[in-house]
C-alpha positions in Angstrom: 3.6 4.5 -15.4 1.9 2.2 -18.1 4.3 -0.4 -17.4 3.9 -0.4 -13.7 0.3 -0.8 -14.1 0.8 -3.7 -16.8 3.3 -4.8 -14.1 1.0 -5.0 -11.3 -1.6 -6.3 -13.4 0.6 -9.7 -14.7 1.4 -10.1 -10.9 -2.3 -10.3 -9.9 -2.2 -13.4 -11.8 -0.3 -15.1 -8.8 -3.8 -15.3 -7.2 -4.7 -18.0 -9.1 -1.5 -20.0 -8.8 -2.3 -23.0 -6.0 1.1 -24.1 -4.5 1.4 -28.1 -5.4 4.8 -28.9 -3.7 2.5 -28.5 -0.2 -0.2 -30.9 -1.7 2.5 -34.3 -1.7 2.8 -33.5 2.0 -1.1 -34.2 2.5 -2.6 -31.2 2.3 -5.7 -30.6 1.0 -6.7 -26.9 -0.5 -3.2 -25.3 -0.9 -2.6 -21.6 -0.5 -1.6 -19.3 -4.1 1.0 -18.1 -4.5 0.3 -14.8 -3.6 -1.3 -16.0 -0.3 2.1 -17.6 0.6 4.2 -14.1 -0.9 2.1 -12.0 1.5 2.5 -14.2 4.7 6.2 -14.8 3.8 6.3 -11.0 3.9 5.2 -10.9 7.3 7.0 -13.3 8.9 10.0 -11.9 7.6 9.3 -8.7 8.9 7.6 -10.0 12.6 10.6 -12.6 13.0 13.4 -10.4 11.0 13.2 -8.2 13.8 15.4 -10.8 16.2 17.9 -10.9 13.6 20.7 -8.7 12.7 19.5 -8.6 9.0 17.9 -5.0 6.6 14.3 -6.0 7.3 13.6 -3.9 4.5 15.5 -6.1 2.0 14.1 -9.0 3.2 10.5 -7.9 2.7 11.3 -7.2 -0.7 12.5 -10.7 -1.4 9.8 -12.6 0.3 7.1 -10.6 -1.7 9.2 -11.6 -5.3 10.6 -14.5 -4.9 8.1 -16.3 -5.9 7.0 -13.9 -9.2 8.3 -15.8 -11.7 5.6 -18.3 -11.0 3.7 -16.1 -13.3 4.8 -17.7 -16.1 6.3 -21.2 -14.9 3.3 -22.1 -12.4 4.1 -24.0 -9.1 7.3 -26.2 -10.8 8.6 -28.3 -7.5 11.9 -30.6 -7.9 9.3 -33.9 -8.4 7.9 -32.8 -11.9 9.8 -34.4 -14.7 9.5 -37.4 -12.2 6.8 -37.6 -10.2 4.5 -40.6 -10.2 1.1 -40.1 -11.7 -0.5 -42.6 -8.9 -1.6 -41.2 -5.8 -0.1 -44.0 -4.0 3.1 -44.0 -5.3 3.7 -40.5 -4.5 4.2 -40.8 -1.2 6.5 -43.2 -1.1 7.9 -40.9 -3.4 8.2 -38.0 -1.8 9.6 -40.0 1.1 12.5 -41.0 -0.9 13.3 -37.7 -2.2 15.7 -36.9 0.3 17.6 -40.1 -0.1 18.1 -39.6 -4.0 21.7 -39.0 -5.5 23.0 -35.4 -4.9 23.2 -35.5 -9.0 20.1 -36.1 -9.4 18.4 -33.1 -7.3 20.8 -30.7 -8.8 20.2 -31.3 -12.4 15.9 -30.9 -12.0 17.0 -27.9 -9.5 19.2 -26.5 -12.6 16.4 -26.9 -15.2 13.9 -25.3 -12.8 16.0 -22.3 -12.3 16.5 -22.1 -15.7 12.6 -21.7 -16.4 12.6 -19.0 -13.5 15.3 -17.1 -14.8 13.5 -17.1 -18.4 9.7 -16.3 -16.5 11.3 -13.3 -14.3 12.9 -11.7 -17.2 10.2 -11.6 -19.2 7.8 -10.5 -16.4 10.5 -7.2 -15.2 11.3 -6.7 -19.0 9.5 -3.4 -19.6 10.0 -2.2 -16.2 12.3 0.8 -15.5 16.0 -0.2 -15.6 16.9 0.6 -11.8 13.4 -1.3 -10.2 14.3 -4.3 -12.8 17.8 -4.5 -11.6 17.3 -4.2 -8.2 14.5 -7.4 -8.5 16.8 -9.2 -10.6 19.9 -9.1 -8.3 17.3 -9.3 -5.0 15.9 -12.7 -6.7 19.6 -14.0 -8.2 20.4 -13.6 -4.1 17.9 -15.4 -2.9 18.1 -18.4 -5.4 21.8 -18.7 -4.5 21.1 -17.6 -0.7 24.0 -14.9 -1.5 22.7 -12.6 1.6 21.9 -12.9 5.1 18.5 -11.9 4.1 18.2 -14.4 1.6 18.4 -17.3 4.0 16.6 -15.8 6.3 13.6 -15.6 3.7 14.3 -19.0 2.3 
């Protein structure tokens, strides 16, 4: 029970996690993490219905796939090389899209590397069967392994 609670209580840090991959887009107060968790949550489960998918799984991806920001914050594919000027960021994040395939895979590679690490460490001293279960629900969604894990993503 103690490490539910210590569980539960790690998690309540998300709250204070702003998303900053929505702020290079323009907008202005950003949601937490948890804020976006919850409502992915629901839109799975209003919109799942349409689709031939187990709602239930895909509620319990939507509400941890984002958990590991926890520990790693709101990492986004521009970090390592992101302009520090406002105006050049932009432009930037206009020419994401168009830069080598190489490229985005290697910062997407180091960022899943620090998720990996952060989820571990947060499901570490939970019971065995609930931290295997959020492991392989979270290693599905990063590689979009399930039905339900596109539908989430």
């Amino acid at each position: 029970m103690k490490s539910l609670l210590d569980f539960l209580l790690e998690i309540g840090k998300l709250k204070n996690i702003k998303r900053k991959g929505i702020t290079f887009y323009g907008v202005k107060q950003p949601d937490s993490a948890t804020d976006h968790s919850f409502r992915m949550a629901l839109m799975t489960w209003l919109f799942g219905k349409r689709k031939r998918i187990d709602i239930k799984k895909a509620i319990k991806i939507a509400l941890i796939h984002d958990m590991c920001k926890v520990y790693t914050k709101d990492i986004t594919p521009y970090d390592n090389i992101f302009p520090k000027n406002k105006k050049t960021r932009r432009e930037f994040v206009k020419r994401w899209r168009h830069l080598l395939l190489k490229e985005k895979e290697k910062w997407s590679a180091q960022k899943l590397k620090k998720e990996y690490s952060a989820f571990k460490k947060l499901t570490a001293k939970l019971p065995k069967e609930l931290k295997e279960e959020m492991l392989k629900l979270w290693i599905e969604y990063t590689k979009l392994k399930t039905p339900e894990a596109r539908f989430v993503y």
